[in-house]
C-alpha positions as CSV (number, residue, x, y, z in Angstrom):
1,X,62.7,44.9,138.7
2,X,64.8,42.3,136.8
3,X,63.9,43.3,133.4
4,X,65.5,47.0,135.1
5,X,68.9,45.5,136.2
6,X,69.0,43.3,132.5
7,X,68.9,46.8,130.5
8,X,70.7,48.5,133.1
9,X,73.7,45.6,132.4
10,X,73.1,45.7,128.7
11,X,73.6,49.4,128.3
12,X,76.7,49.7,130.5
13,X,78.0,46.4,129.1
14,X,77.6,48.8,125.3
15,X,79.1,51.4,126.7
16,X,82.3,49.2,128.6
17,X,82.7,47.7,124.9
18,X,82.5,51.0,123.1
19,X,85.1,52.7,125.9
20,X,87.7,49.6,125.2
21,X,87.3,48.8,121.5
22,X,90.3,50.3,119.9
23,X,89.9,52.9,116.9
24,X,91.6,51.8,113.6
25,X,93.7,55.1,112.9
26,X,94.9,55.2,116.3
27,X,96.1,51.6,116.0
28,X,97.5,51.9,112.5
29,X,99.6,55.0,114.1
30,X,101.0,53.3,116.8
31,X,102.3,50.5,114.5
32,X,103.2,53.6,112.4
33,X,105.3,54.5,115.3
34,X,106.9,51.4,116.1
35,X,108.2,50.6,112.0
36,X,109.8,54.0,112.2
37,X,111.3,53.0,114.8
38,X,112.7,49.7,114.0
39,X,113.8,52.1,110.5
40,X,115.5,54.2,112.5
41,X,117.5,52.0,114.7
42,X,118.3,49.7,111.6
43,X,119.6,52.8,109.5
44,X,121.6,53.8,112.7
45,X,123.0,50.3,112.6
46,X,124.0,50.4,109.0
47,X,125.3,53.7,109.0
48,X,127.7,52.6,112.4
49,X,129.2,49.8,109.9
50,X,130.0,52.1,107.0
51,X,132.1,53.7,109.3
52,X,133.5,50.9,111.4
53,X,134.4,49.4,108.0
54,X,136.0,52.6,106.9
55,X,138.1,53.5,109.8
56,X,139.5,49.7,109.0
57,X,139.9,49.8,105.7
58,X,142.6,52.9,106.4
């Protein structure tokens, strides 16, 4: 009966690591994600200060 319960642990122990393990492309999109962001809000910012610095340089 133990040996039962040890394979029994071992298996769902594979398939708790298998379930949580992340999968490269879905990790390389998210960080994908995120540098377009930070992109995005930095082009936001630079465009903002051309404009600021144009409206004072009137």
């Amino acid at each position: 009966m133990r040996g039962l319960d040890e394979l029994q642990n071992r298996r769902r122990a594979r398939r708790w690591q298998r379930w949580t393990e992340n999968e490269p492309e879905a990790d390389y999109a998210r960080r994908a994600g995120i540098g377009a962001a930070i992109g995005a809000v930095f082009m936001f910012g630079v465009f903002a200060m051309i404009v600021v610095g144009l409206v004072f340089l009137r």
